[in-house]
OpenMM code with the backbone's topology and positions (N, CA, C; nanometers):
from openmm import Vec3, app, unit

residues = "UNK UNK UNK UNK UNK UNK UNK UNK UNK UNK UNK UNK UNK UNK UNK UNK UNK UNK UNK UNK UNK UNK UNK UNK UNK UNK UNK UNK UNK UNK UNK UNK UNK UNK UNK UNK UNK UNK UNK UNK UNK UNK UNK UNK UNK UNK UNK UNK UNK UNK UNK UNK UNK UNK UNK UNK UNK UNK UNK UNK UNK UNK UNK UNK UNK UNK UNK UNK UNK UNK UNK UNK UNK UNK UNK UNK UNK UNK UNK UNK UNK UNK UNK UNK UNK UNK UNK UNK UNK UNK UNK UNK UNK UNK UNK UNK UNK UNK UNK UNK UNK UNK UNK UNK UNK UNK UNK UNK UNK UNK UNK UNK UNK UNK UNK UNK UNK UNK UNK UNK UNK UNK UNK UNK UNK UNK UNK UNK UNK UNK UNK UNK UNK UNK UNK UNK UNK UNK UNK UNK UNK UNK UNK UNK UNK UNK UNK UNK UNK UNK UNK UNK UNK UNK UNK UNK UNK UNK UNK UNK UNK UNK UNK UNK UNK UNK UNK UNK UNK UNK UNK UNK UNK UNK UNK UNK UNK UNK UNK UNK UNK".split()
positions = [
    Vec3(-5.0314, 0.8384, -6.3653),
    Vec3(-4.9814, 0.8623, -6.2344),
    Vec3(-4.8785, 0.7590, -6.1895),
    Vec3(-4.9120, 0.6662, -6.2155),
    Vec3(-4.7934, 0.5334, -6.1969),
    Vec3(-4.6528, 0.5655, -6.2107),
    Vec3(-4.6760, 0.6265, -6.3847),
    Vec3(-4.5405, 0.6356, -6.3978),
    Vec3(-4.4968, 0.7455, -6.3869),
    Vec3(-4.5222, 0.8436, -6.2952),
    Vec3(-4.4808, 0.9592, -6.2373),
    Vec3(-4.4122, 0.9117, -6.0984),
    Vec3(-4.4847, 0.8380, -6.0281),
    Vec3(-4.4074, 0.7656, -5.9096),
    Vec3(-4.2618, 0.6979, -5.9554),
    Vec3(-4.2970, 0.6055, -6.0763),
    Vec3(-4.1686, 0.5083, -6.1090),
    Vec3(-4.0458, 0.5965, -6.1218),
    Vec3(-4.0720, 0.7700, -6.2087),
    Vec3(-3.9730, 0.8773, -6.2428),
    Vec3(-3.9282, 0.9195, -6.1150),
    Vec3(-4.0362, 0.9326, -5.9994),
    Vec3(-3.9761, 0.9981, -5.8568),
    Vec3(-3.8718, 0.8720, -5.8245),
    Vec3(-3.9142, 0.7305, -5.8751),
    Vec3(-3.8128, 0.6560, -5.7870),
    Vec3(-3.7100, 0.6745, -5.8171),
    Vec3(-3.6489, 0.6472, -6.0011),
    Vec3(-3.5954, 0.6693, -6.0438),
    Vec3(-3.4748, 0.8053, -6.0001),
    Vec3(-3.5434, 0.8970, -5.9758),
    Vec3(-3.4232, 1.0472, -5.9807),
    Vec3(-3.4131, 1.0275, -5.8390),
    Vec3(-3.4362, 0.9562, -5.7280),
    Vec3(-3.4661, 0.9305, -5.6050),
    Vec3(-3.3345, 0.8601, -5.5838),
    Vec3(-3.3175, 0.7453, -5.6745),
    Vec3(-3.2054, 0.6281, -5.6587),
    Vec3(-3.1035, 0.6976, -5.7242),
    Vec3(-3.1380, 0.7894, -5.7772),
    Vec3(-2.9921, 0.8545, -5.8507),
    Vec3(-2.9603, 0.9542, -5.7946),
    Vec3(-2.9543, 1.0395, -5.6760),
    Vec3(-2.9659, 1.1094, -5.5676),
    Vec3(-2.8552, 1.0853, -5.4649),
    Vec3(-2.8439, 0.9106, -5.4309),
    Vec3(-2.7622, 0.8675, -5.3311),
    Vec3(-2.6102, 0.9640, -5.3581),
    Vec3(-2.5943, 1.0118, -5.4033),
    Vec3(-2.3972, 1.0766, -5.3674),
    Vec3(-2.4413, 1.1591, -5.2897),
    Vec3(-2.5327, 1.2379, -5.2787),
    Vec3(-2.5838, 1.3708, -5.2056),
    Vec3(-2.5408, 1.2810, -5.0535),
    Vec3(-2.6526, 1.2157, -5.0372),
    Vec3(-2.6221, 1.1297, -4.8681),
    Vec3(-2.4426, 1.1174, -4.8720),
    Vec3(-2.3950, 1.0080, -4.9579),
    Vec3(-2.2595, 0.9530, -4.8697),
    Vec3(-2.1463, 1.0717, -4.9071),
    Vec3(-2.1953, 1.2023, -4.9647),
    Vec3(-2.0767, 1.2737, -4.9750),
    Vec3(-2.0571, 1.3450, -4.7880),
    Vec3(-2.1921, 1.2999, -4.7499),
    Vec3(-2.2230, 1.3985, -4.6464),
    Vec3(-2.1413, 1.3173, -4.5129),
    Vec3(-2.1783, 1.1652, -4.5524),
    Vec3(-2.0598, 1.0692, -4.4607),
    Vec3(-1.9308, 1.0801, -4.4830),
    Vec3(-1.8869, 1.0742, -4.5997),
    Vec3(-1.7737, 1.0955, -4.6247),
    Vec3(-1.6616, 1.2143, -4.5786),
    Vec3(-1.7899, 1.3626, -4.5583),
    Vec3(-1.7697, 1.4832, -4.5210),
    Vec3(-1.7054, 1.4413, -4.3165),
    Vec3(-1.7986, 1.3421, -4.2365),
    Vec3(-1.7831, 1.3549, -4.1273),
    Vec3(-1.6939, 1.2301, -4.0815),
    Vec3(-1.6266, 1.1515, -4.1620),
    Vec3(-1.5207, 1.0280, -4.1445),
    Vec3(-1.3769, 1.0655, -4.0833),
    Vec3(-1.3366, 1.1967, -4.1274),
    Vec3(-1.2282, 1.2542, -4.0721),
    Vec3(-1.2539, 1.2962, -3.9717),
    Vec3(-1.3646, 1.3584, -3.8961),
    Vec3(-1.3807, 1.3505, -3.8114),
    Vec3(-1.4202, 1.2934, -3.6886),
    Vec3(-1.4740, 1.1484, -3.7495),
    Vec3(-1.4890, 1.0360, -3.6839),
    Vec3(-1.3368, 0.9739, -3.5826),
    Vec3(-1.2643, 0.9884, -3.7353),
    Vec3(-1.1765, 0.8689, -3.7025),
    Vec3(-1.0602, 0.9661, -3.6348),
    Vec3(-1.0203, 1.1097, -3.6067),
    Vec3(-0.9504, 1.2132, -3.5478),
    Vec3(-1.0238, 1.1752, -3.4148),
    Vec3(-1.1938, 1.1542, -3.3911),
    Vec3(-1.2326, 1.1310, -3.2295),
    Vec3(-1.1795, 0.9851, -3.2157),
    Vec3(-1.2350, 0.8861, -3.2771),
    Vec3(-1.0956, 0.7945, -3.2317),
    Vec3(-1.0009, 0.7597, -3.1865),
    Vec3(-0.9057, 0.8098, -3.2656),
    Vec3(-0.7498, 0.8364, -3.2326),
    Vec3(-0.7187, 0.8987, -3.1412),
    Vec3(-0.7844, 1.0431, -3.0957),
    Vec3(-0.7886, 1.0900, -2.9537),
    Vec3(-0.8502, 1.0329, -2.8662),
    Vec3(-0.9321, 0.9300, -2.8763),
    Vec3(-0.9875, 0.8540, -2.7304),
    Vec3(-0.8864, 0.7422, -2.6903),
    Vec3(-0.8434, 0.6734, -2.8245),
    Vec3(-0.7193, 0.5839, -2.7944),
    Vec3(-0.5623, 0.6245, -2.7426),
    Vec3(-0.5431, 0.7644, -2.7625),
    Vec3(-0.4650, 0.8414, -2.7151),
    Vec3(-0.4792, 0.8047, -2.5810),
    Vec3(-0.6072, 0.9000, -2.5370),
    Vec3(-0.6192, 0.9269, -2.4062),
    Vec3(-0.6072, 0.8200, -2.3001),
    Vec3(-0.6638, 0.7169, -2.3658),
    Vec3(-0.6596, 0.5939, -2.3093),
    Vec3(-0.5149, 0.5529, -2.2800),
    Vec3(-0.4776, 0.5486, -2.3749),
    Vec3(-0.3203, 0.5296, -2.3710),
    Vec3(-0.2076, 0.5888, -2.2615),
    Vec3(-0.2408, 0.7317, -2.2510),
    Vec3(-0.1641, 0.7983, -2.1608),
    Vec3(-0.2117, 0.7929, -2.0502),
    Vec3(-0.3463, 0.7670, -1.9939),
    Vec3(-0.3732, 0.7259, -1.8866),
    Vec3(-0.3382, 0.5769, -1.8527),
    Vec3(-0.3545, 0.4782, -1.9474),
    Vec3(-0.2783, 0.3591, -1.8904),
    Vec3(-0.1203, 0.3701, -1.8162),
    Vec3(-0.0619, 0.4580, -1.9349),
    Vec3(0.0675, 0.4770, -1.8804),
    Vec3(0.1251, 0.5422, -1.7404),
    Vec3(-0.0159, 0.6475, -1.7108),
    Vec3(0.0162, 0.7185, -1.5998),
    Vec3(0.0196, 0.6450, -1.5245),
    Vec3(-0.1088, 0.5775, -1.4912),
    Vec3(-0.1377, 0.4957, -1.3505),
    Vec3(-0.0387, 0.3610, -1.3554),
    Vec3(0.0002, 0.3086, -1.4395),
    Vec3(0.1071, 0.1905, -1.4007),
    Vec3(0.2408, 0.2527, -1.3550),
    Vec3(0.2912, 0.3738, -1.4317),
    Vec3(0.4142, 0.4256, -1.4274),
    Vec3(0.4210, 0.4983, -1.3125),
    Vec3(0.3445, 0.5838, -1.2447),
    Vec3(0.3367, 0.6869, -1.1468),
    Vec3(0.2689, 0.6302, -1.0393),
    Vec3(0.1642, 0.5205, -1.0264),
    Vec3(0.1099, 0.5328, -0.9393),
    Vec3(0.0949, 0.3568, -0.8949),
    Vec3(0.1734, 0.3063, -0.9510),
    Vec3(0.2242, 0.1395, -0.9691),
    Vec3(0.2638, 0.1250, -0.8435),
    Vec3(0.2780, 0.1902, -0.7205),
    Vec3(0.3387, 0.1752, -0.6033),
    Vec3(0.3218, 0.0340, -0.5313),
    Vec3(0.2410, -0.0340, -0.5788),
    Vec3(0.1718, -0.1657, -0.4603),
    Vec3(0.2477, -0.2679, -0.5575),
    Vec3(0.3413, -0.3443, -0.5281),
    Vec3(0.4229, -0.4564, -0.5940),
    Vec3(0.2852, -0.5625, -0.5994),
    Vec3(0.3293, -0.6559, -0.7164),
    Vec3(0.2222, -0.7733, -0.7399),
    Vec3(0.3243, -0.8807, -0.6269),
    Vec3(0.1810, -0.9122, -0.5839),
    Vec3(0.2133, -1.0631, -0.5008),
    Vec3(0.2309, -0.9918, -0.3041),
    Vec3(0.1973, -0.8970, -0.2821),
    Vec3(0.2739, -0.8699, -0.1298),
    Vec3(0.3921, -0.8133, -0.1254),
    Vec3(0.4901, -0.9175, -0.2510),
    Vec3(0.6283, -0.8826, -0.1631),
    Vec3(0.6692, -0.6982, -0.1821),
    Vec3(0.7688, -0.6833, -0.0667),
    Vec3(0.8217, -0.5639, -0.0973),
    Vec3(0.9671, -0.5949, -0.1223),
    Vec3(1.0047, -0.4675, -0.2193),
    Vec3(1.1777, -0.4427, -0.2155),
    Vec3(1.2146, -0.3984, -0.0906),
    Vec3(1.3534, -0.3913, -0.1098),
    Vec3(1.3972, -0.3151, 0.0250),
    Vec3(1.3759, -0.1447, 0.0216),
    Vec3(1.3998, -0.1274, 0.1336),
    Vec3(1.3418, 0.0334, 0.1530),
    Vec3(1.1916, 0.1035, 0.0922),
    Vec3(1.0927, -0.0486, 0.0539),
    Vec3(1.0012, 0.0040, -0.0381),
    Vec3(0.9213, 0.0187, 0.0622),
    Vec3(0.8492, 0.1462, 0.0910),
    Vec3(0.6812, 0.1639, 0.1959),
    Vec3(0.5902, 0.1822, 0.1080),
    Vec3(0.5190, 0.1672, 0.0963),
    Vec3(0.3420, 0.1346, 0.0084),
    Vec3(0.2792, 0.2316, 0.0817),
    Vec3(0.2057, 0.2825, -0.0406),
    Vec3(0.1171, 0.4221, -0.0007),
    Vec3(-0.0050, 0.3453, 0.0603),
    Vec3(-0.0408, 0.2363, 0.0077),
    Vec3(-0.1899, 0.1418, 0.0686),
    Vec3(-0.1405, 0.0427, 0.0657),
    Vec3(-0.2401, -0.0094, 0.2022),
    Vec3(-0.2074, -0.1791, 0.2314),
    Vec3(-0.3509, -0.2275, 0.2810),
    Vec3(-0.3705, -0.3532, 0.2646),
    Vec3(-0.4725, -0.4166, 0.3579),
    Vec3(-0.4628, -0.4178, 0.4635),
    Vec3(-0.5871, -0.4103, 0.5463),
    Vec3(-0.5311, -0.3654, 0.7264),
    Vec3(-0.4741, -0.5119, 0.7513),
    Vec3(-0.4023, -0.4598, 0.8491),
    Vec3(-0.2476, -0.5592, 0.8643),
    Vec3(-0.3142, -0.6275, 1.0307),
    Vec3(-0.2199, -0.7059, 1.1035),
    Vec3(-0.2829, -0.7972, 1.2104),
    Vec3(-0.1990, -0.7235, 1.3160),
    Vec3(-0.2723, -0.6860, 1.4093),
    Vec3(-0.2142, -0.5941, 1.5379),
    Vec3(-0.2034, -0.6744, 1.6414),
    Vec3(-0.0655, -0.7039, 1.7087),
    Vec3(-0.0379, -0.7890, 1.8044),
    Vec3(0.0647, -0.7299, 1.8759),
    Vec3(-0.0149, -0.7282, 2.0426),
    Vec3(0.0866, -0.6386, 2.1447),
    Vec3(0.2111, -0.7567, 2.2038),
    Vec3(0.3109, -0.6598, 2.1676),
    Vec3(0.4872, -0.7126, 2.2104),
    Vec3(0.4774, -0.6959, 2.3642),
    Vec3(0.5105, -0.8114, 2.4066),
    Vec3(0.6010, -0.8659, 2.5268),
    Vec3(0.4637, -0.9390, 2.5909),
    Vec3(0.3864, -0.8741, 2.7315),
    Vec3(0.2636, -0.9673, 2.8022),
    Vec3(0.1558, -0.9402, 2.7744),
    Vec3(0.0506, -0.9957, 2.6943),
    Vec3(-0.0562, -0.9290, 2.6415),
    Vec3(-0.1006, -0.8453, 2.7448),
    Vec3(-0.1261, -0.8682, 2.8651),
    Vec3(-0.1625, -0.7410, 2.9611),
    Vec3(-0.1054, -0.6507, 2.9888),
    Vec3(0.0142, -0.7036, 3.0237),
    Vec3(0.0936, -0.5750, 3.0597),
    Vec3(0.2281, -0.4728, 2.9893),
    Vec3(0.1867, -0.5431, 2.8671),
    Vec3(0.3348, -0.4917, 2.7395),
    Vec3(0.4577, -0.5064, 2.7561),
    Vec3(0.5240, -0.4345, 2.7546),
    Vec3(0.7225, -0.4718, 2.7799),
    Vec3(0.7601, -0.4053, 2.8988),
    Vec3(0.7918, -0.4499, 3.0240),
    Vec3(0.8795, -0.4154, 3.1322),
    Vec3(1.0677, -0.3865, 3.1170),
    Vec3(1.1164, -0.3508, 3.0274),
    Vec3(1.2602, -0.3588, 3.0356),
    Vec3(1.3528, -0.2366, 3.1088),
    Vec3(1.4554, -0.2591, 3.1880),
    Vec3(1.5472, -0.1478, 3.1904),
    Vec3(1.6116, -0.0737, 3.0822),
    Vec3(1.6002, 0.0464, 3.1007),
    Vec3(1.7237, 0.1275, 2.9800),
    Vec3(1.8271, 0.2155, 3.0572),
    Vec3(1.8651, 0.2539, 2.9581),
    Vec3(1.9749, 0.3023, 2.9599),
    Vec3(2.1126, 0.2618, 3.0699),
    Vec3(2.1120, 0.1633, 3.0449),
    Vec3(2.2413, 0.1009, 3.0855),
    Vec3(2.2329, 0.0471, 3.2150),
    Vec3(2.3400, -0.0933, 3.2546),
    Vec3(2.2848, -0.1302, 3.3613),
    Vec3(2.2531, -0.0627, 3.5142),
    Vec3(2.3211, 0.0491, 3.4877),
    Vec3(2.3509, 0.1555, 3.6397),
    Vec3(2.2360, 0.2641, 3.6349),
    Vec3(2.1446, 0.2687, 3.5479),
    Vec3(2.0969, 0.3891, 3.5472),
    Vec3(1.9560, 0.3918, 3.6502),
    Vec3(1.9040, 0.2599, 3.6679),
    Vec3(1.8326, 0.2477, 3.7312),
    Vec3(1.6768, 0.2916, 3.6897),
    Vec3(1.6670, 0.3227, 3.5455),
    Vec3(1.5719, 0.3185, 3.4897),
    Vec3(1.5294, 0.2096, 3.4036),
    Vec3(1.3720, 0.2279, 3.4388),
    Vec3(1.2490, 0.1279, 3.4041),
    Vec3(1.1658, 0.1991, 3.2907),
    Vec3(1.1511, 0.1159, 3.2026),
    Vec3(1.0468, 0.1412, 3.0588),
    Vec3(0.9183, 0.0148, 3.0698),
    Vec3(0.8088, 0.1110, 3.1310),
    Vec3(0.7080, 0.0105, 3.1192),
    Vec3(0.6387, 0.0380, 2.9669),
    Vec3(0.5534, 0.0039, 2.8772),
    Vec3(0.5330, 0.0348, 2.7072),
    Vec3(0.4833, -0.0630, 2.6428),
    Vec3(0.3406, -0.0403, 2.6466),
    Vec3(0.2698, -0.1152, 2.5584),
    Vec3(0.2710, -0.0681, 2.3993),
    Vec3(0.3390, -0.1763, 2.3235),
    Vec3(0.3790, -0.1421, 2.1790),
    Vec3(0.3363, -0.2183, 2.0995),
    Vec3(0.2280, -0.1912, 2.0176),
    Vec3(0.1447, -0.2737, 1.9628),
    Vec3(0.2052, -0.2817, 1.7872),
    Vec3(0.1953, -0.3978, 1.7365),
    Vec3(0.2311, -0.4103, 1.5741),
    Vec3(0.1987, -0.4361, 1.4744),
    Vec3(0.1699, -0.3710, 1.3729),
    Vec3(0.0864, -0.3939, 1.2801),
    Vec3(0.1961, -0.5084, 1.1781),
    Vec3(0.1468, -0.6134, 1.1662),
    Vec3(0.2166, -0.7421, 1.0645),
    Vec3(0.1355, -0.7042, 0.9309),
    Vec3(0.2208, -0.7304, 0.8229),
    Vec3(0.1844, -0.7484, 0.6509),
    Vec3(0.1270, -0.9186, 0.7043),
    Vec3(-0.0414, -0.9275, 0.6492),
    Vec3(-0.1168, -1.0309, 0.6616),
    Vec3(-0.0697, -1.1349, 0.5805),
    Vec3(0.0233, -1.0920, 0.4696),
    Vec3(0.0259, -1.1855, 0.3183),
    Vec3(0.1661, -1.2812, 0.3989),
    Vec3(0.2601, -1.2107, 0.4752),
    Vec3(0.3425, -1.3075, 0.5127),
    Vec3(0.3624, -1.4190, 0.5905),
    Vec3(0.3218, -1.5225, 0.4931),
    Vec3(0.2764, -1.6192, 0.5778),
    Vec3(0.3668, -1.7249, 0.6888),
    Vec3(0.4692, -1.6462, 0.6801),
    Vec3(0.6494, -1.6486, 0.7432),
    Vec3(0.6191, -1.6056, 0.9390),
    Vec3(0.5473, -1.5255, 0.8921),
    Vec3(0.4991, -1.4324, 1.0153),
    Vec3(0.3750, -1.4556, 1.1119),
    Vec3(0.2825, -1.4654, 1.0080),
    Vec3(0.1875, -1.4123, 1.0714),
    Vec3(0.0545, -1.5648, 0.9924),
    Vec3(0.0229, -1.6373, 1.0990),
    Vec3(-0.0376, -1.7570, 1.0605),
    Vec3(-0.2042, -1.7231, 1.0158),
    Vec3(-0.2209, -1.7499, 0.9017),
    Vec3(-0.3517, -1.7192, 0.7899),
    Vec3(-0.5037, -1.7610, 0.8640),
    Vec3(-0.4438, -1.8881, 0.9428),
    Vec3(-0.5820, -1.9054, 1.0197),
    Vec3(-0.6658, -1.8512, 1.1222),
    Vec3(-0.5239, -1.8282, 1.1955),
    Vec3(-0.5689, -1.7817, 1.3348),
    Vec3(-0.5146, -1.6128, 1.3471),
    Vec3(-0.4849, -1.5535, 1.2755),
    Vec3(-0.4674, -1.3940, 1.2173),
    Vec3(-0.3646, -1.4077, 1.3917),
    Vec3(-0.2836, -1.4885, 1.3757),
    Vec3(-0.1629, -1.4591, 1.5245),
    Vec3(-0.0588, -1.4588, 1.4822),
    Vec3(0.0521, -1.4154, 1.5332),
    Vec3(0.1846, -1.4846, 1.5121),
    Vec3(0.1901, -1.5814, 1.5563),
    Vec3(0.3188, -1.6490, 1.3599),
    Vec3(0.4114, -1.7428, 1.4754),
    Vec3(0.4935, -1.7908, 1.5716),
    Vec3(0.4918, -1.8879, 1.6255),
    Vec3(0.5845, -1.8842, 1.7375),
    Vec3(0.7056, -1.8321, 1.7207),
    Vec3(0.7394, -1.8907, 1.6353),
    Vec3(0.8706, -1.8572, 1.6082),
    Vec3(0.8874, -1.7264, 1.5809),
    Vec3(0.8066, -1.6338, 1.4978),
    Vec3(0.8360, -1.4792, 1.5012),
    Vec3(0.7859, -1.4272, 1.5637),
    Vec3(0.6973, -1.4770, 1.6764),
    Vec3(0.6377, -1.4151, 1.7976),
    Vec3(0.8191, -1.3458, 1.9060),
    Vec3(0.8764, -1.5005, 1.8860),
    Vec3(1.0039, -1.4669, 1.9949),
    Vec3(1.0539, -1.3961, 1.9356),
    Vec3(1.1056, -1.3964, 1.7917),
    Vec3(1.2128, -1.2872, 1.7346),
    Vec3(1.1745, -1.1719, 1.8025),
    Vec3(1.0235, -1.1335, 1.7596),
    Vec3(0.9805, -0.9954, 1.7790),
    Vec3(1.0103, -0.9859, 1.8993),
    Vec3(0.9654, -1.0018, 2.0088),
    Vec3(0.9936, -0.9904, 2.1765),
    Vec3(1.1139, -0.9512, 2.1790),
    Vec3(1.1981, -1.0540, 2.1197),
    Vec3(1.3645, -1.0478, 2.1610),
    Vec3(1.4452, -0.9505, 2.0574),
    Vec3(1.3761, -0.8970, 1.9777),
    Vec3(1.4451, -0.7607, 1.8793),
    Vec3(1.3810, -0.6454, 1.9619),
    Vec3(1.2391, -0.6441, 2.0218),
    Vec3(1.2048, -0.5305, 2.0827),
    Vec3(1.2941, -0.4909, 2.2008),
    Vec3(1.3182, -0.6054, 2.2994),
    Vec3(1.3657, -0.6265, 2.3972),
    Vec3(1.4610, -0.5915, 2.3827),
    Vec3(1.5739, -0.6130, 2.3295),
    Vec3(1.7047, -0.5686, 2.2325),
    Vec3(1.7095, -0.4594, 2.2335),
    Vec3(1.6147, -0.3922, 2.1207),
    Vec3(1.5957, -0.2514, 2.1117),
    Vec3(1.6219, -0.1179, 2.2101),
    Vec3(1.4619, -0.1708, 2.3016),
    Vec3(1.4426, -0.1149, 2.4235),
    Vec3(1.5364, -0.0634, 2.5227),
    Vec3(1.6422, -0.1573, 2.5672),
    Vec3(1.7346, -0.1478, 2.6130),
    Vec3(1.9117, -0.0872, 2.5514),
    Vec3(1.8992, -0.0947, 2.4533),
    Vec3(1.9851, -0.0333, 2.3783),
    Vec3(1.9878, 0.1012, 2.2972),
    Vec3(1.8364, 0.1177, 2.3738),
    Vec3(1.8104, 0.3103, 2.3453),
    Vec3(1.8464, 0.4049, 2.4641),
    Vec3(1.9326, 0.5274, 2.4223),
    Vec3(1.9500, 0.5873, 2.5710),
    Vec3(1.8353, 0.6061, 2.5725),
    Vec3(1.8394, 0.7086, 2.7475),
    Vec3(1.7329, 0.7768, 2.7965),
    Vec3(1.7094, 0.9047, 2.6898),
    Vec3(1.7944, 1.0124, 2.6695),
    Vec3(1.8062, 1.0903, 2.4998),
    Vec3(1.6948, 1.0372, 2.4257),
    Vec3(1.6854, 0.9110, 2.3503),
    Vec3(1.6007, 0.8588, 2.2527),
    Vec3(1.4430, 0.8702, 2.2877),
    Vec3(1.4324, 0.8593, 2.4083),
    Vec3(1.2605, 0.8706, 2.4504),
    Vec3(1.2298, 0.9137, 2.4567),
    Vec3(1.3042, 1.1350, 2.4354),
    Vec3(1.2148, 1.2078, 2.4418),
    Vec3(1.0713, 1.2040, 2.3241),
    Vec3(1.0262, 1.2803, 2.3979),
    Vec3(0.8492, 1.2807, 2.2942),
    Vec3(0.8805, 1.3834, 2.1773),
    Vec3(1.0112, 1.4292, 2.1488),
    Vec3(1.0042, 1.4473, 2.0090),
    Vec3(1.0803, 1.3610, 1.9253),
    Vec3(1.1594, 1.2765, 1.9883),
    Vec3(1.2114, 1.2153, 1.8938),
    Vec3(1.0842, 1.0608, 1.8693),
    Vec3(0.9975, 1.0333, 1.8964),
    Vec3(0.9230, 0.9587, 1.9309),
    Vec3(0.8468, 0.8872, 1.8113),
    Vec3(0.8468, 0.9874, 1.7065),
    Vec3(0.8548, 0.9448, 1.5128),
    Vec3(1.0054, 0.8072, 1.5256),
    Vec3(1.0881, 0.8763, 1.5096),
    Vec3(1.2417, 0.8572, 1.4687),
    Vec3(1.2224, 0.6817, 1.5844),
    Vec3(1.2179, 0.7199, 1.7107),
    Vec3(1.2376, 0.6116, 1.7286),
    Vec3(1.0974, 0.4737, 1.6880),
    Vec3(0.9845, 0.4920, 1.7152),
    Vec3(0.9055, 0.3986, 1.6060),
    Vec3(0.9834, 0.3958, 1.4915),
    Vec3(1.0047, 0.4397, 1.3877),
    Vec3(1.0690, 0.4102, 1.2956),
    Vec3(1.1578, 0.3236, 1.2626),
    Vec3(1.2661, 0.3268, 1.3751),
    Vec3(1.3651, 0.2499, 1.3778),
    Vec3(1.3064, 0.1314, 1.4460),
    Vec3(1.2143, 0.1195, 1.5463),
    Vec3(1.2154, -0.0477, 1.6211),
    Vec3(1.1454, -0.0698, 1.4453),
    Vec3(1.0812, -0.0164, 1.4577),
    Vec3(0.9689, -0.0946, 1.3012),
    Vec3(1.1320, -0.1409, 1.1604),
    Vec3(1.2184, -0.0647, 1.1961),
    Vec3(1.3135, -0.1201, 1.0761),
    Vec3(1.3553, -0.2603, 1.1539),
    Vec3(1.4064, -0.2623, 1.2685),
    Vec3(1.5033, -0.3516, 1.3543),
    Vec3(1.3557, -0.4481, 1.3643),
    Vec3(1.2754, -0.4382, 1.3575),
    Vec3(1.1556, -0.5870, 1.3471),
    Vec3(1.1892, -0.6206, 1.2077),
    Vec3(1.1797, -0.5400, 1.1246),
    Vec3(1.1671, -0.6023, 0.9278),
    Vec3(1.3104, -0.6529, 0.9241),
    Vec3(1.3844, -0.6083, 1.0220),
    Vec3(1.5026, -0.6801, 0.9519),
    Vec3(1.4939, -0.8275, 0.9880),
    Vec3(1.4861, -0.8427, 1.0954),
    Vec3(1.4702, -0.9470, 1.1944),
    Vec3(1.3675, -1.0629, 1.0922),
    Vec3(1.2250, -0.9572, 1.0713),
    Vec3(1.1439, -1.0972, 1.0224),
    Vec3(1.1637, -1.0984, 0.8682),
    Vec3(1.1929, -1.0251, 0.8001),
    Vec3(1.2104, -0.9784, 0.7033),
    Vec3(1.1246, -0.8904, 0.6435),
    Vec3(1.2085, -0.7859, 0.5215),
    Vec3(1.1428, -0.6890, 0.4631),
    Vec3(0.9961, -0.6812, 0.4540),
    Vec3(0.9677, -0.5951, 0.4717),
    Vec3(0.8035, -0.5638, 0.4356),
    Vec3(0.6996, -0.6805, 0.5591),
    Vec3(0.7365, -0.6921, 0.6632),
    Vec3(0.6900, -0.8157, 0.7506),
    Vec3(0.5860, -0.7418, 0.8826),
    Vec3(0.6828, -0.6163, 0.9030),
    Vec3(0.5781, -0.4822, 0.9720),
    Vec3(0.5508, -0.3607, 0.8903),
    Vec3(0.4079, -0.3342, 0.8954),
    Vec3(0.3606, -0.1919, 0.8388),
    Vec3(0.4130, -0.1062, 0.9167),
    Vec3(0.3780, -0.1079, 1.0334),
    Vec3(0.3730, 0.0414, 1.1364),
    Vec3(0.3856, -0.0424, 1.2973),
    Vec3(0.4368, 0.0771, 1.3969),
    Vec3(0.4302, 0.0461, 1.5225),
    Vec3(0.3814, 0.1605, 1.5766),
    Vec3(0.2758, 0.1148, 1.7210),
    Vec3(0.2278, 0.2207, 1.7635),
    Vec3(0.2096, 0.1761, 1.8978),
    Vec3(0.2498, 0.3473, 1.9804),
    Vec3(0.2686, 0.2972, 2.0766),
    Vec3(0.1548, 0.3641, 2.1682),
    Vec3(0.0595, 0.2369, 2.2677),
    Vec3(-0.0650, 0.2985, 2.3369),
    Vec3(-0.0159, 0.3339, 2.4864),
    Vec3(0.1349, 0.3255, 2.5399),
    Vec3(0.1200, 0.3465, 2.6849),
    Vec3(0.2683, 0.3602, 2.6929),
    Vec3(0.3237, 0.4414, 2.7866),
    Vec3(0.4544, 0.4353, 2.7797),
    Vec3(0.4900, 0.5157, 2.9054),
    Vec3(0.5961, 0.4410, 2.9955),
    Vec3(0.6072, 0.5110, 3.1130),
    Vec3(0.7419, 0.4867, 3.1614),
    Vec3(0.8015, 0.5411, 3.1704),
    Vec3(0.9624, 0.5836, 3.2184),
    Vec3(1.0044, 0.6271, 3.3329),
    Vec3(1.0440, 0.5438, 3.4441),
    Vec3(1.1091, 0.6132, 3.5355),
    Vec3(1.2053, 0.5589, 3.5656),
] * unit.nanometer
topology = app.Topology()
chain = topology.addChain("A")
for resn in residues:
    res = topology.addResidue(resn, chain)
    for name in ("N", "CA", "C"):
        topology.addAtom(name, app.Element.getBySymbol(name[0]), res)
């Protein structure tokens, strides 16, 4: 009986091609799933840097660049914290008054702007802003304030602030009160 076992081992160890023909059978198909996962990988790296790369490294922006996402930005109301901007428009004879609380969203990263400690402006671009709004305000006809053009003109004070503090320095402007007579 012994050496009936030793013969099973024997034709047992001489058997092995049966197994690795059977690995050998599924290697091409191993290494085809491979190559398609590294693919995939691949073209998705490419998508999302190439297509969807929108947020510049570091804060800064190019010019004309708007960012689909931002970190919420620091909201600080232009002209008297209570009572917002009092200015005349439309020219010195017209005898109209723009009362308008216009609140501004600052890019937090600029540290040009907007001071890291105390989430305020600085002085110094506290006045720009006042005195570009102020500017503004008054150098819009009465025409400009209707409530449809009311996109168009946010738009533009928000360009005439970035220019002022520089690019990418305001996200957005929004306006909570506005009264014209």
């Amino acid at each position: 009986m012994p050496d009936e076992e030793k013969d099973a081992e024997v034709v047992a160890a001489e058997n092995p091609p049966a197994v690795t023909s059977k690995i050998k059978q599924y290697l091409p198909i191993i290494g085809l799933v491979i190559v398609g996962l590294a693919l995939a990988a691949g073209v998705s790296l490419f998508v999302v840097t190439k297509f969807m790369g929108d947020i510049p490294n570091g804060g800064g922006y190019e010019e004309g660049f708007e960012p689909r996402y931002h970190d919420s930005g620091v909201f600080v109301k232009l002209g008297d914290p209570k009572e917002g901007m009092l200015v005349n428009v439309g020219g010195p004879r017209s005898g109209k008054y723009l009362k308008a609380s216009i609140i501004v969203e600052y890019n937090p990263s600029k540290k040009s702007v907007v001071n890291e400690d105390t989430h305020s402006l600085q002085p110094d671009a506290e006045v720009k802003a006042n005195d570009v709004a102020t500017q503004f305000l008054r150098a819009t006809t009465l025409e400009d304030f209707d409530a449809d053009k009311q996109e168009e003109f946010k738009k533009q004070l928000k360009d005439a602030l970035n220019a002022a503090l520089g690019g990418g320095s305001v996200y957005d402007v929004y306006i909570t009160s506005f009264l014209l007579q």
